[in-house]
C-alpha positions in Angstrom: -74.4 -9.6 -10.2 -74.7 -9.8 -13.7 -71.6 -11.0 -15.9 -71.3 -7.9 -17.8 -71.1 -6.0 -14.6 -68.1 -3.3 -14.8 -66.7 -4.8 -11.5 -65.4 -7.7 -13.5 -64.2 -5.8 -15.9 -59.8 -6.9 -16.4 -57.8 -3.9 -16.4 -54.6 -3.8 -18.7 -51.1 -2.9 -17.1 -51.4 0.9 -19.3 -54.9 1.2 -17.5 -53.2 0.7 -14.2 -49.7 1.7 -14.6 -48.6 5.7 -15.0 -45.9 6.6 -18.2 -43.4 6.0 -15.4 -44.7 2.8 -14.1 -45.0 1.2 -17.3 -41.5 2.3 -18.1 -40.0 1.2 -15.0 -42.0 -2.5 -15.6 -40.9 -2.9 -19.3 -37.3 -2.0 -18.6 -35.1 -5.0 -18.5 -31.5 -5.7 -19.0 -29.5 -8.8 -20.0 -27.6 -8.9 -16.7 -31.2 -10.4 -15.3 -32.2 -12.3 -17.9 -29.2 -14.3 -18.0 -29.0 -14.4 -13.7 -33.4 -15.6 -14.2 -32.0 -18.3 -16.6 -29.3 -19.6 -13.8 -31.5 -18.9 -11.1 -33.8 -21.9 -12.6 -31.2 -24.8 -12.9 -28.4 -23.3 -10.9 -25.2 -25.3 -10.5 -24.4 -27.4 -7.3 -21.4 -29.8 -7.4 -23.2 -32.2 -5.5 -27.2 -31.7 -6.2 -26.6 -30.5 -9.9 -23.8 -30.8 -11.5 -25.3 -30.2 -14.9 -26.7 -26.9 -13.8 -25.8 -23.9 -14.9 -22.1 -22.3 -13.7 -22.7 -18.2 -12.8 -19.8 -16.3 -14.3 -22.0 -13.9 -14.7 -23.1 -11.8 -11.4 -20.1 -9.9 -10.0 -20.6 -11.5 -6.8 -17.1 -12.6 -4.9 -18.0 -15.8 -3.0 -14.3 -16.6 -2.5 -13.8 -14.6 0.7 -17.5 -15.1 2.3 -16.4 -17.8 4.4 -13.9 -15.2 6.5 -17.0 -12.7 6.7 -19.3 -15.0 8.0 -16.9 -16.6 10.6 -15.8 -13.2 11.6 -19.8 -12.0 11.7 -20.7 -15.3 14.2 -18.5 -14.3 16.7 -20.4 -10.9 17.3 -23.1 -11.1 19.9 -26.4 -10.1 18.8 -27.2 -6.9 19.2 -30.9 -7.6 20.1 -29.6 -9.1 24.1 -31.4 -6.7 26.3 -31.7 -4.0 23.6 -34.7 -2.8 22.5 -33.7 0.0 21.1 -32.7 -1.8 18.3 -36.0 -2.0 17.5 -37.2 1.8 17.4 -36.6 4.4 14.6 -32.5 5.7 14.5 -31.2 8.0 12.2 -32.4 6.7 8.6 -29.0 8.6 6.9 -26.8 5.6 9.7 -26.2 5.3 13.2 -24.0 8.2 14.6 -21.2 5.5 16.1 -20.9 3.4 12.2 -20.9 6.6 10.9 -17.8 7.5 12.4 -16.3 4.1 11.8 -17.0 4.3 8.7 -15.3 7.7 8.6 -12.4 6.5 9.7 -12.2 3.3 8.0 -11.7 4.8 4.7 -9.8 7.8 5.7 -7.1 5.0 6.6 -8.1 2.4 3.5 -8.7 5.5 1.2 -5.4 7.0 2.6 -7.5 10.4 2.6 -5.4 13.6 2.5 -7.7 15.0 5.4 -9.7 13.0 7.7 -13.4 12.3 6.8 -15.9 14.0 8.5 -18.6 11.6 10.1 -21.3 14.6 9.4 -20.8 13.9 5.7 -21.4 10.2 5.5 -24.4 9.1 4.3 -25.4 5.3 4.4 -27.8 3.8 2.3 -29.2 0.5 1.3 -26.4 -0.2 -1.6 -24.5 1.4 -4.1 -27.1 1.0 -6.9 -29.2 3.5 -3.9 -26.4 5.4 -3.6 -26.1 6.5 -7.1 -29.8 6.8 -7.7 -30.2 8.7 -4.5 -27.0 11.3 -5.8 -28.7 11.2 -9.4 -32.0 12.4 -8.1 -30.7 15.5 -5.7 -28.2 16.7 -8.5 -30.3 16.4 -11.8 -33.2 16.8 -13.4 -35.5 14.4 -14.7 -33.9 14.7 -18.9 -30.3 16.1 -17.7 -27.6 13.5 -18.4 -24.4 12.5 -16.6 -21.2 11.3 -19.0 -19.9 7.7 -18.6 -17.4 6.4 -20.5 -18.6 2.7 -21.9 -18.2 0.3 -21.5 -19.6 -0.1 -17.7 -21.7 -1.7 -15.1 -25.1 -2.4 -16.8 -26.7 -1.3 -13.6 -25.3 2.0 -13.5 -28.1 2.7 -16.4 -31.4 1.4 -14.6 -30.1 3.1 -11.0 -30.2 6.4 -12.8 -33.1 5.9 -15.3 -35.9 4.4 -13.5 -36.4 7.1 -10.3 -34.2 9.6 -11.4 -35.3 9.6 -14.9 -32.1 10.6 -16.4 -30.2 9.6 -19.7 -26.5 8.7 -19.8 -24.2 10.4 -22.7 -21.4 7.6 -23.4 -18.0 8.1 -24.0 -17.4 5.1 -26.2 -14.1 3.3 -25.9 -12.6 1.1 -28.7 -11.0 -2.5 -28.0 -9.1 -2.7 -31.3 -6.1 -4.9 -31.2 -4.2 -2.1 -32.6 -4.4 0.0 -30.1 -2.3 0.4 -27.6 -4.0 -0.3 -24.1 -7.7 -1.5 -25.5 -10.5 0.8 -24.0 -8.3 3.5 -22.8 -10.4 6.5 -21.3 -8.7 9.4 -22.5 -9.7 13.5 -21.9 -10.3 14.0 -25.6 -12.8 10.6 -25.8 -14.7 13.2 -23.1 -14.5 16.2 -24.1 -15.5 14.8 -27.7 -18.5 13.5 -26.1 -19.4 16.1 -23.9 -19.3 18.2 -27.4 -21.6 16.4 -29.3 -24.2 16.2 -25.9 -24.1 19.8 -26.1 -24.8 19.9 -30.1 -28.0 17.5 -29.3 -28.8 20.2 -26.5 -28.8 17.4 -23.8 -27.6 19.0 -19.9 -24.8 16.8 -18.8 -24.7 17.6 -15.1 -22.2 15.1 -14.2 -19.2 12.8 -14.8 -19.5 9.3 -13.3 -16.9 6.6 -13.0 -15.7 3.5 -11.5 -12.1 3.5 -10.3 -11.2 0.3 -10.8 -13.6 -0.1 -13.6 -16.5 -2.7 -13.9 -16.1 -4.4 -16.2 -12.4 -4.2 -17.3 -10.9 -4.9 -14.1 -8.3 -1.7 -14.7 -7.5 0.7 -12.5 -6.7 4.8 -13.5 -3.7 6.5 -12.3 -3.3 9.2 -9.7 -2.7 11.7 -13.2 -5.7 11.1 -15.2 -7.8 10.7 -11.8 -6.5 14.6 -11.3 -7.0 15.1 -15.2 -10.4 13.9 -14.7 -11.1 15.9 -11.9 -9.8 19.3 -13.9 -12.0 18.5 -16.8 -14.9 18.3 -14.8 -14.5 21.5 -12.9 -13.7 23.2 -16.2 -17.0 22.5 -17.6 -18.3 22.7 -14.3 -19.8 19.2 -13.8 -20.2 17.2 -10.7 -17.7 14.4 -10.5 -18.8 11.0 -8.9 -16.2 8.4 -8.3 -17.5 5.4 -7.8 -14.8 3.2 -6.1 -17.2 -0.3 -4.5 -13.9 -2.0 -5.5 -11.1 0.1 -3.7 -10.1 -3.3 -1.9 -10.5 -5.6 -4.1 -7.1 -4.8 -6.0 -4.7 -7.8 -6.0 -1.5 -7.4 -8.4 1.7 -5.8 -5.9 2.7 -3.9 -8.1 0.3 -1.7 -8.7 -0.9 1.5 -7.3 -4.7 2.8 -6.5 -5.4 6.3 -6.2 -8.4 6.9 -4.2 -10.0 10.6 -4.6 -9.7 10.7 -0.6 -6.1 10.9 -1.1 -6.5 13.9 -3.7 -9.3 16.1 -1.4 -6.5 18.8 -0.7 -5.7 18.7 -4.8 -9.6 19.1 -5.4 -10.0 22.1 -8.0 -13.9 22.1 -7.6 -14.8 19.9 -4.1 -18.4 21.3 -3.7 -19.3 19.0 -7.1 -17.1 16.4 -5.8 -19.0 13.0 -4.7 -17.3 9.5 -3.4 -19.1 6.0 -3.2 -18.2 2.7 -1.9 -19.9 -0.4 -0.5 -19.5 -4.0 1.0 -20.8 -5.9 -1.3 -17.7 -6.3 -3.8 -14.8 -5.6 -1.1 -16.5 -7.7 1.5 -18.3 -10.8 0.1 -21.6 -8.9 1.0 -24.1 -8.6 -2.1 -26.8 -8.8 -0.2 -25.9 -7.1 2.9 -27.2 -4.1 1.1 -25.2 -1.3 2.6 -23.5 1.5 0.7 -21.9 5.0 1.4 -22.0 8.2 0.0 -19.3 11.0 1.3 -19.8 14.7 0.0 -17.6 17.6 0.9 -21.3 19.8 -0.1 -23.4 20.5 3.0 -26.6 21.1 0.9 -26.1 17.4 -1.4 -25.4 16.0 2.5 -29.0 17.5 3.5 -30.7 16.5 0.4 -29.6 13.0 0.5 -30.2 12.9 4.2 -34.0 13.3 3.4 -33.9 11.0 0.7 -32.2 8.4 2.9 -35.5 7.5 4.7 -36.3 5.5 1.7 -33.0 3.6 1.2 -32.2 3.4 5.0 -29.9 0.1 6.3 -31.5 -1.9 9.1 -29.8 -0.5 12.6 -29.2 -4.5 13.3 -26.5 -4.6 10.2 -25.1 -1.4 10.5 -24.3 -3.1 14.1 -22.9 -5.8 12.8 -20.9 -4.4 10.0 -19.8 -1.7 12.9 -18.3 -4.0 15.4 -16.5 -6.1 12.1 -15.0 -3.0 10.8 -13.6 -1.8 14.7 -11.7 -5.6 14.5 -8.4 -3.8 12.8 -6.7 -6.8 13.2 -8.7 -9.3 11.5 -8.9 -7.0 8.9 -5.4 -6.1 8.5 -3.8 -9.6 9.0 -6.4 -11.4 8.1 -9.3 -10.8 5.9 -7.7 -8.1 3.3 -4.1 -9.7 2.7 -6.5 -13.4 2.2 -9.0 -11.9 -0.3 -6.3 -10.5 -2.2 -4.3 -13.8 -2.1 -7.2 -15.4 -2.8 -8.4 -13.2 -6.0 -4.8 -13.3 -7.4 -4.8 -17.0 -7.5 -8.4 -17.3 -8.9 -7.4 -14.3 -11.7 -4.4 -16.6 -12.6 -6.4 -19.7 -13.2 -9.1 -18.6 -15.0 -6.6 -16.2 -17.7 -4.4 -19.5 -18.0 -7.5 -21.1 -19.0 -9.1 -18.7 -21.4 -5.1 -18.5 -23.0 -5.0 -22.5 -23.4 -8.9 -21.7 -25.3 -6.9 -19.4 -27.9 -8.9 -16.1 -26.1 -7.8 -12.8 -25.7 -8.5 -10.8 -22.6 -7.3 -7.6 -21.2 -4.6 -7.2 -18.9 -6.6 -6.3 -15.3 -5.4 -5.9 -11.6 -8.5 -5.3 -9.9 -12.0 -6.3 -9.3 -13.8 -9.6 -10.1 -14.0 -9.8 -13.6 -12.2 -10.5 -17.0 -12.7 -8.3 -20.6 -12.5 -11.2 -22.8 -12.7 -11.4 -26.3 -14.5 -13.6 -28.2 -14.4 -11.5 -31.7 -13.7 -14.9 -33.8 -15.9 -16.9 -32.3 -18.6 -14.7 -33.8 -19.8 -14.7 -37.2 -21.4 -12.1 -38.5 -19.8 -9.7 -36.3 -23.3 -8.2 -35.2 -24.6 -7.7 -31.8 -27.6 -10.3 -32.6 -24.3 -12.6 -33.4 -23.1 -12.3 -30.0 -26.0 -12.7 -28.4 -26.6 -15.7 -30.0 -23.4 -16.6 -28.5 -24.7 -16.2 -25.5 -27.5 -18.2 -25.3 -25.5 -20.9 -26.7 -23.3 -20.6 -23.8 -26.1 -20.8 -21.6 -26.8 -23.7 -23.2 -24.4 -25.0 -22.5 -24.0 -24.6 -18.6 -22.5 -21.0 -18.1 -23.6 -17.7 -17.8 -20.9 -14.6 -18.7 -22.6 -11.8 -19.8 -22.2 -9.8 -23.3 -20.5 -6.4 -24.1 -23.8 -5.1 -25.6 -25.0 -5.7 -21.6 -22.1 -3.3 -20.9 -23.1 -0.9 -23.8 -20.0 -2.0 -25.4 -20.0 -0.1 -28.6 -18.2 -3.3 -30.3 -19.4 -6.6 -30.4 -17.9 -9.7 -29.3 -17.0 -8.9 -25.6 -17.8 -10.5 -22.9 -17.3 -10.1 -19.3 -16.0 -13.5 -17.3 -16.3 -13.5 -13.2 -13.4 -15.3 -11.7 -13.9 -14.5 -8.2 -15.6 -18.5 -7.9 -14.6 -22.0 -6.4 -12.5 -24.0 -8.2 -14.6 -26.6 -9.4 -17.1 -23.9 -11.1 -13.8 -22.1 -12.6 -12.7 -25.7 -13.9 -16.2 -25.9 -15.5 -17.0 -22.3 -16.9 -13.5 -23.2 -18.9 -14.3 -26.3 -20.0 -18.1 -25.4 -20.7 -16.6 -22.3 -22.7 -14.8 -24.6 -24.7 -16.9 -27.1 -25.3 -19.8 -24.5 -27.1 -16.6 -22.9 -28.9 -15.1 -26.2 -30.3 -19.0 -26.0 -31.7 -18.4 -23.0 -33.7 -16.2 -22.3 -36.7 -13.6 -20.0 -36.1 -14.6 -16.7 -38.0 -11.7 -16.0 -39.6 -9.6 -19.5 -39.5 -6.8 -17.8 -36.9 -5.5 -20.3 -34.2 -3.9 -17.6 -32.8 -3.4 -18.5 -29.1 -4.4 -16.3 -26.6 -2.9 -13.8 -24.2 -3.6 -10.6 -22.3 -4.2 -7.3 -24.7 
């Protein structure tokens, strides 16, 4: 065959790529490259201690030990069981369908029991909301999130789905009362000015406690929230993966579960949760969606062939969930101890480094800022501040990841082993001791 032959021929990705393709290939966002920068040279006390520390993946790896002892006591599921094996519903198994029913009917403390009939389980949250995103929307409409929040929440509902997000943008000014307080006017305002660009906002979406300032909303604005929606008839999707992973006594988490029977508009009313925050379980990939609308339920029941849970973990997962009592005296009062005691060290830490941080209960994470470390005050300022702190052996993560409309913020994971929270601190303060305080303030640090 000759050399110039058209068989040999190299194609370039837009020959071989559609629009949507070549979207979905270019899109990128900091969360992975900072995780592909630790995944090369991550940190092992032992193997590599220089390595880099991962503050930055809201993983809790506190609390895995207690899943996986509890996990190795169940007996596999494949002993004399073929079955296993064959095709089963791809929306879950009938019997961890109604465990998971009743599971968060009691964690949820649901005003009315769940029905079985409307869970839907899928392969993770991130499938969760992309699957909801798709059988609600257009490609083009929008759904409102108030920012900032989980970076993910962006790709999961851009890259099948093909929708845009409207932000709400909160302010973190010291001034202000409670920094990055969601109000009813900070949505309406937006929702305004969607409607102005002619955008179709089909939906509110948030996280109750939020990702990534670790706060919780109260049983009022939850109902606020819920009224503003239903006025300008929009669905409302509460996304609660970390309903269990709450850890300061003295406060109080209102699940929508508990509201159902308050619901002014329940037909556009959508719940989510998963095990990977609550449970240690990142990569057990298994999430659920509960609708009180029959035709969302059908839709997402043919989608779920393409986000499906293997039968053999839904097993597992089943049988751990049916142990009450290792989950009520055991595993839920020890992550909690266990989180609390983490959250304490690492905001000790980040006072004794002169940082501010706001005040959270919930979750795995710390808002911290880092507004005087950074000079200019730009977004290319900050993320220069955080390749330095790569750098220097620890990944957090920036606001701008968080489409933070301020820069300087930066989210910290505390939910880690005490020798990698005794490093990220002293890494952090090592590559800040580098810099020259922005505006010359020693101030010490505290909660916001």
């Amino acid at each position: 065959m000759e050399s110039g032959s058209s068989n040999n021929h190299e194609l370039t990705s837009g020959q071989v790529l559609s629009k949507r393709g070549q979207q979905i290939a270019d899109s990128t966002i900091i969360l992975d490259i900072g995780f592909g920068m630790y995944n090369k040279n991550k940190y092992n006390k032992n193997t590599n201690p220089e390595g880099i520390v991962n503050a930055g993946t809201a993983e809790n790896i506190i609390s895995a030990d207690l899943v996986a002892d509890r996990l190795a006591k169940i007996k596999t599921p494949f002993e004399n069981n073929t079955d296993i094996l064959r095709y089963q519903p791809f929306n879950g198994v009938a019997e961890f369908r109604s465990t998971i029913a009743s599971f968060l009917t009691k964690q949820g403390k649901a005003s009315q029991p769940l029905d079985p009939e409307n869970v839907v389980i899928l392969n993770g949250c991130g499938s969760c909301i992309s699957a909801l995103a798709t059988v609600l929307c257009d490609a083009g409409d929008a759904w409102l999130v108030p920012t900032p929040y989980y970076t993910a929440i962006s790709s999961d509902t851009s890259r099948l789905p093909q929708l845009q997000l409207v932000h709400a943008d909160l302010t973190g000014q010291i001034s202000d009362e409670q920094p990055f307080e969601l109000t009813i006017k900070v949505l309406e305002d937006a929702l305004e000015d969607a409607k102005l660009k002619g955008i179709n906002v089909r939906a509110l979406f948030l996280m109750n406690p939020n990702n990534p300032l670790g706060t919780v909303y109260s049983k009022e604005f939850v109902m606020d929230c819920l009224n503003f929606a239903h006025r300008h008839q929009l669905h409302f999707i509460m996304d609660e993966i970390y309903m269990l992973s709450v850890f300061e006594d003295d406060v109080e988490f209102t699940s929508i579960l508990s509201l159902v029977d308050k619901f002014p508009d329940p037909q556009r009313t959508h719940f989510i949760w998963g095990f990977s925050k609550d449970f240690s379980m990142s990569g057990t990939r298994c999430g659920i969606v509960y609708t009180w609308n029959k035709d969302v339920t059908a839709a997402l029941l043919n989608l779920s062939y393409f986000f499906s849970t293997p039968t053999a973990m839904q097993v597992y997962l089943n049988t751990m969930l049916l142990d009450e009592e290792w989950l009520t005296n055991t595993y839920l009062p020890t992550n909690r101890k266990r989180l609390k005691k983490c959250y304490t060290y690492m905001t000790q830490g980040l006072s004794d480094l002169g940082l501010k941080y706001v005040n959270g209960c919930a979750g795995l994470f710390i808002w911290v800022d880092f507004r005087k470390y950074i000079q200019p005050l730009t977004f290319e300022a900050e993320m220069t501040l955080f390749y330095d702190l790569i750098k220097g052996g620890v990944y957090i993560p920036p606001g701008q990841g968080f489409f933070c409309r301020e820069p300087g913020w930066f989210r910290i994971i505390f939910a880690l082993p005490e020798d990698q929270l005794q490093r990220v601190l002293q890494r952090i303060g090592a590559s800040l001791k580098a810099r020259r305080l922005c505006n010359g303030s020693n101030q010490e640090g505290t909660e916001i």
